[in-house]
Structures are given as structure tokens and as C-alpha cells.
C-alpha positions as CSV (number, residue, x, y, z in Angstrom):
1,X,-201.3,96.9,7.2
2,X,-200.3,93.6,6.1
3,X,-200.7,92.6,2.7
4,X,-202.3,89.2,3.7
5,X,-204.0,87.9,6.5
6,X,-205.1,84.8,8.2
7,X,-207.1,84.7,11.0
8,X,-207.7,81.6,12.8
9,X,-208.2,79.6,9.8
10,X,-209.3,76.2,9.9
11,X,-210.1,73.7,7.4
12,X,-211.7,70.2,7.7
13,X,-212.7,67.6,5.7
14,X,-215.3,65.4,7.4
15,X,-213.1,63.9,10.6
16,X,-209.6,65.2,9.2
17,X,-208.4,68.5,10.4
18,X,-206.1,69.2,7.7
19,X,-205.7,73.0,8.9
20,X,-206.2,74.4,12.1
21,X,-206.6,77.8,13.7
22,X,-203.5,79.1,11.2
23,X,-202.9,82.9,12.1
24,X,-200.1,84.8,10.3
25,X,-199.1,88.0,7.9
26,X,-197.4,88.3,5.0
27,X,-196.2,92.1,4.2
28,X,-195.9,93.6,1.0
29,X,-193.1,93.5,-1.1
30,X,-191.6,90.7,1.2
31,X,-190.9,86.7,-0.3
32,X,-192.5,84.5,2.0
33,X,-191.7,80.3,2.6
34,X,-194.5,78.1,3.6
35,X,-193.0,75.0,4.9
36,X,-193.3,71.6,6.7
37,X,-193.4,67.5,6.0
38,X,-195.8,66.2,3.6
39,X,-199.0,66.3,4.6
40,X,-199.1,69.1,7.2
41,X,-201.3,71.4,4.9
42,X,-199.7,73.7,3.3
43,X,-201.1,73.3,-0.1
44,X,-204.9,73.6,2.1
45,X,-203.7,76.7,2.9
46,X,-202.7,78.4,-0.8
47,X,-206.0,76.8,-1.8
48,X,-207.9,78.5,0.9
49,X,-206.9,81.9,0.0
50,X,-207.2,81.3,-3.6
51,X,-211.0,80.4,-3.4
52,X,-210.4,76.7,-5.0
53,X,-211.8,75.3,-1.3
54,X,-213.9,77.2,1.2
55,X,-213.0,77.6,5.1
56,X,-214.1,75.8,7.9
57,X,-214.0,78.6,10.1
58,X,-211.8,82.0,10.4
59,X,-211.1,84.3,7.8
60,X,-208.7,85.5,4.7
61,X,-207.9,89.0,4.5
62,X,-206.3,90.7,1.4
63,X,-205.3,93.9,1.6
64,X,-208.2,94.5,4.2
65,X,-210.4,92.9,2.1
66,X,-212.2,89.5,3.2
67,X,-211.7,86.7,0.8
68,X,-214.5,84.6,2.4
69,X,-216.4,83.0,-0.2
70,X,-215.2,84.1,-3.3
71,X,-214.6,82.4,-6.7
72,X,-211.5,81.8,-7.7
73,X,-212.0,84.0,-10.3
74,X,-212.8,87.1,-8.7
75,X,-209.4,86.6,-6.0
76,X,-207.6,86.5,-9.2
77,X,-209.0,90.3,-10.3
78,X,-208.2,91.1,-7.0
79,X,-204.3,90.7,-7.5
80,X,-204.0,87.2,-6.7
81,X,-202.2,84.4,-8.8
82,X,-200.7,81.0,-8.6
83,X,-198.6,77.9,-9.7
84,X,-199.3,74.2,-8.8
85,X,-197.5,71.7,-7.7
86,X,-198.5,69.8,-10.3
87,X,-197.8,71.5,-14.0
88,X,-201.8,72.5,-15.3
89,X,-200.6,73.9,-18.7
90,X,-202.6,73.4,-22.0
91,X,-200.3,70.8,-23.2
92,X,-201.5,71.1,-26.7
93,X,-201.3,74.9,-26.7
94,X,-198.4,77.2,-27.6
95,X,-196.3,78.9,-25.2
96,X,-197.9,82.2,-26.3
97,X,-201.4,81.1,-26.3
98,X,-200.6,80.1,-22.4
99,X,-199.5,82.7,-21.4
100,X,-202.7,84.9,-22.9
101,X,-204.8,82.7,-20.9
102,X,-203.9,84.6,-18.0
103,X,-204.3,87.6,-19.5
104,X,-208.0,86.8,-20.0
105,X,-208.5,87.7,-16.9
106,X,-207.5,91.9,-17.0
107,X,-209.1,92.1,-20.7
108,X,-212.5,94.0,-21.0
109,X,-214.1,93.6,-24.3
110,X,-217.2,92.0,-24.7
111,X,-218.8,89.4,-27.3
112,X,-220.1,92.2,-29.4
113,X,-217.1,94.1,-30.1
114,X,-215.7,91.0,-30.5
115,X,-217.4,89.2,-33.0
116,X,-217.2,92.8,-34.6
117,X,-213.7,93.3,-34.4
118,X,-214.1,96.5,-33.2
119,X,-211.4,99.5,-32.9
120,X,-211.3,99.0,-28.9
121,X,-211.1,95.2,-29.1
122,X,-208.0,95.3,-31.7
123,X,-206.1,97.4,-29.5
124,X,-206.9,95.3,-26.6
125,X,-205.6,92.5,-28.6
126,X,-202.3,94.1,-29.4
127,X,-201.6,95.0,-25.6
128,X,-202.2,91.6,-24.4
129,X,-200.2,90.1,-27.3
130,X,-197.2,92.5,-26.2
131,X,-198.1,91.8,-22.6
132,X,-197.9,88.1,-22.9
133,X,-194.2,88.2,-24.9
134,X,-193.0,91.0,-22.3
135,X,-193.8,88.0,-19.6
136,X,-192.0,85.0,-21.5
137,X,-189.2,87.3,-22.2
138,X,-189.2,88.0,-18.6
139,X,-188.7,83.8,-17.6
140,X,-186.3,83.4,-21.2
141,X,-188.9,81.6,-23.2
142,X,-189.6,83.9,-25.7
143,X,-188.0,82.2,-28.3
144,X,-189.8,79.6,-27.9
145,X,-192.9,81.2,-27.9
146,X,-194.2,78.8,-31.2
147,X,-194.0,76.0,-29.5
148,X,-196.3,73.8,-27.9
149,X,-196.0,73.9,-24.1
150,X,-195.8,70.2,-23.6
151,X,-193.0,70.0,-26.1
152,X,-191.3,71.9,-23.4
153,X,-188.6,70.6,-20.8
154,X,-189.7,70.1,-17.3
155,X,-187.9,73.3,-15.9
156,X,-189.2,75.5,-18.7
157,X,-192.7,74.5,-18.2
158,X,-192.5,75.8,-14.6
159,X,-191.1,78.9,-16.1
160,X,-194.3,78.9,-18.2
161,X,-196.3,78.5,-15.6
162,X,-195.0,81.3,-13.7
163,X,-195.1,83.5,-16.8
164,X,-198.8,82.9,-17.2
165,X,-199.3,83.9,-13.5
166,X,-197.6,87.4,-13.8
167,X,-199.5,87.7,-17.0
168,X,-202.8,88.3,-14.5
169,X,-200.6,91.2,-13.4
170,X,-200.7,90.0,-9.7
171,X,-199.9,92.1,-6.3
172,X,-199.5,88.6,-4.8
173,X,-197.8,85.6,-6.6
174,X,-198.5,82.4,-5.0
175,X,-195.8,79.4,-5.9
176,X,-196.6,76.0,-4.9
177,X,-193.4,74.0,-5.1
178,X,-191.6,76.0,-8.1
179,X,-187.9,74.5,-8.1
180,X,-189.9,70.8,-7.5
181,X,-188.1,68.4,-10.2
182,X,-185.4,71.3,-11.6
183,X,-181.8,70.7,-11.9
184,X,-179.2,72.7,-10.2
185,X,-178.7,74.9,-13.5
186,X,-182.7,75.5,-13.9
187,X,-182.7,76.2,-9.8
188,X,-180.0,78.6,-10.3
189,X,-182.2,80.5,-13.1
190,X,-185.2,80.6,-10.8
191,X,-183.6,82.3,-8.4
192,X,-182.4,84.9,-10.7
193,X,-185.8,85.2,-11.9
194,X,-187.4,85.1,-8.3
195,X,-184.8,88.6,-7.6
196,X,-186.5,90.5,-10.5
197,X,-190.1,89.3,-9.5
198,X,-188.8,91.3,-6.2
199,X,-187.8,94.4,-8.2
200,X,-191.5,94.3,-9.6
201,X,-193.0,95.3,-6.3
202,X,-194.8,91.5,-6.3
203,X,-195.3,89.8,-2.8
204,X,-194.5,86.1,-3.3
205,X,-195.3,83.3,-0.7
206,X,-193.8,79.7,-1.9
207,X,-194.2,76.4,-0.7
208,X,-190.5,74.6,-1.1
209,X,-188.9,71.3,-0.1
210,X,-185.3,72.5,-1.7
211,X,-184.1,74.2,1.3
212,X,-181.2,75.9,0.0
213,X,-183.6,77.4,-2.4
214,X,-185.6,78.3,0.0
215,X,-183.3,80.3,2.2
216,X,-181.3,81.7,-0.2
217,X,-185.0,83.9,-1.8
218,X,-187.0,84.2,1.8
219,X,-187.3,87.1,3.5
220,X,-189.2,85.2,6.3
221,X,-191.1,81.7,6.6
222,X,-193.9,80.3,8.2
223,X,-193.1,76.4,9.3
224,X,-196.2,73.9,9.3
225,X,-196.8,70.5,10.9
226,X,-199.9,68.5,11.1
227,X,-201.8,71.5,9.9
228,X,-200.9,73.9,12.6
229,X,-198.2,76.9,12.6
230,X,-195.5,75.7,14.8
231,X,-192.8,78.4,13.9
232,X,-192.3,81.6,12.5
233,X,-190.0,84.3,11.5
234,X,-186.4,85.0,9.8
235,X,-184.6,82.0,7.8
236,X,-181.3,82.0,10.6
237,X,-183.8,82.1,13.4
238,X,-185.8,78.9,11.9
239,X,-182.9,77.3,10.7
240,X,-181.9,76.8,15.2
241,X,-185.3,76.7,15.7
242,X,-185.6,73.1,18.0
243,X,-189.5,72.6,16.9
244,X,-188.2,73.0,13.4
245,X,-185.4,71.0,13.4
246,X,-187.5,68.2,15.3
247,X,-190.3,68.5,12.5
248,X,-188.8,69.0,9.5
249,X,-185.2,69.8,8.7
250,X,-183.2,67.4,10.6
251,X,-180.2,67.7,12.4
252,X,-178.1,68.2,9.5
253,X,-176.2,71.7,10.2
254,X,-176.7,73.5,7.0
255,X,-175.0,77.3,6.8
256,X,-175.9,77.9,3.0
């Protein structure tokens, strides 16, 4: 059984189609690339199965469990994170206290034992504490973990953001543009860090415009254009692939 599933999903927005009758799987343990132009609805789709918009019509299945009109909130419990495209940290935060925030998410005490302070709550605290460093160690930012997180560099805040996504211990890790705006050095990293996400048993399905990138961590990719799914299936098969090339990656012969 596939991990995730989309069946016949369509989203509109008054007149605009922006997504339309989108059918595909994403197996477990696999790294997934979403892409297409601008505009062909790629970020509808991540938002669709994370509950942030509701579908038109169709349904989102995760781990053969519909996804249809649930908050955001509970699709996170269920194993689901993400990163934007657009950095959402709390600027004025530190790095630690950002990354807790998606711990919130797995902890169980309640407003009793923790007004109280009680035994259970303390012990919570110290796993989530050793939880959240385990995860900034895991992108290099421990170190930093003091400062504020819009003190940070550009490339490290993505890193932050990613952190604070496997903090909700995710079975699914969703990554909406995550190279967008690094250099060649902080690309480099992200790849290394994209390999160990692997080792961790983590499906990951990424929207990204860095093609190299993109090829060098997919296992397969799903190609977009005007808000259908024109093309899928290995990165050397889409790479000749004439729709593709037609669409979205030119005529440019690139063998990396």
C-alpha cells in the first residue's frame, strides 16, 4: 500500500482551476520531487494534504487513512510535517525554543500538571528538551541553539525549519522549496542532510526549482503544468521526457 494517495483531486478557487483531477502515490521510504513552472499548483497540492485548504473534489489518503477535512493539526499527529516556501519561523524566538514548538505537538501533559509542575510533566519536559537539541544537532545548529532564529543566515534558517518539522517526529516530511535562496556550499549540506533524513525511515516529497538538487536526492518525481499531472516516474526517464522538456526544463541537455 502506498504511503500517500491522491485520488482525482481537484481544487478551485471560484473560476480558477488551480488543481485538477491529480492522481498519484508516493511509497514509503522513497524521496519524492513535485515539479513544474510557476503557477501550475504545486504548492495547492502540499497544502491540500496538509489540511491548510480543503478539496474541491477527490480525496487524500494517508496510509489508508482519508485526510478529507481535517485540521491541520490533527494531519500533523498523524505523521505529517512541513516547510514553506516562505521561512514562518518565530523570528524573535531562539533556535531551541523553535524547534520545541514542534514538539508541542507529540507532548501530553495537561494544564493541571502543568501549572503543578508535576513529576510526569518534568520528565516530559526533559525529553522534549533533549528531543529538540538531538534535531538541531541533526541539521548542525546546535551550537547555536541561544540564538535568536532571525539572527540566523538565510541557509541556516531553512535548516531550522526543517529541524522543527522532524521535531513532530513525522512518517512524512513535506519540503516546499528547501534549497530556494542557498548557495552552492549550503545546497551541498542539504543534500547530506536530505541522505540521513533517508536513513531515518522518513518519506519526503519536495517541491524544487534547483534541478540538479533535485535529481541528485529523488527517487522519483511527479511533473506539474497548469495544475494537472503531465509526467511521472524515474529522474533519467523525465529528464527525455518531450512533455517535460516542452514544459519546464528546456532544451538544455543536462547529465548531472
Amino acid at each position: 500500500m502506498a504511503l500517500l494517495s491522491l485520488q482525482k483531486v481537484t481544487k478551485t478557487f471560484g473560476g480558477l482551476v488551480a488543481v485538477s483531477d491529480v492522481s498519484c502515490e508516493v511509497s514509503s521510504d522513497s524521496v519524492v520531487g513535485l515539479i513544474g513552472p510557476n503557477g501550475a499548483g504545486k504548492t495547492t497540492v502540499f497544502n491540500l494534504i496538509t489540511g491548510s485548504i480543503r478539496l474541491t473534489e477527490g480525496d487524500i489518503f494517508f496510509d489508508g487513512k482519508s485526510l478529507k477535512g481535517l485540521r491541520p493539526s490533527r494531519i500533523v499527529s498523524l505523521g505529517i510535517a512541513r516547510t514553506f516556501q516562505s521561512i514562518r519561523l518565530f523570528q524573535g524566538l531562539s533556535v531551541l525554543d523553535n524547534v520545541l514548538s514542534g514538539c508541542h505537538c507529540r507532548m501530553r501533559s495537561g494544564l493541571f500538571s502543568s501549572l503543578l509542575h508535576l513529576p510526569g510533566q518534568r520528565r516530559e519536559e526533559k525529553a522534549v528538551l533533549e528531543r529538540a537539541m538531538i534535531e538541531l544537532e541533526f541539521v548542525g545548529l546546535a551550537h547555536l541553539f541561544r540564538s535568536a532564529a532571525g539572527s540566523l543566515p538565510y541557509g541556516d534558517q531553512r535548516k531550522l525549519e526543517i529541524a522543527r518539522a522532524l521535531a513532530t517526529d513525522p512518517r512524512f516530511l513535506i519540503l516546499d522549496e528547501p534549497a530556494g535562496g542557498m548557495n552552492e556550499q549550503e545546497t551541498m549540506t542539504l543534500r547530506e542532510i536530505m541522505k540521513a533524513i533517508r536513513k531515518r525511515n522518513i518519506t519526503v516529497m519536495l517541491i524544487e526549482h534547483d534541478m540538479s538538487f533535485v535529481m541528485h536526492v529523488c527517487d522519483h518525481l511527479l511533473v506539474m503544468e497548469n495544475g494537472q499531472l503531465i509526467a511521472q516516474g524515474a529522474p533519467q526517464e523525465i529528464q527525455k521526457n518531450p512533455k517535460v522538456i516542452e514544459a519546464y526544463l528546456g532544451l538544455e541537455d543536462d547529465d548531472e
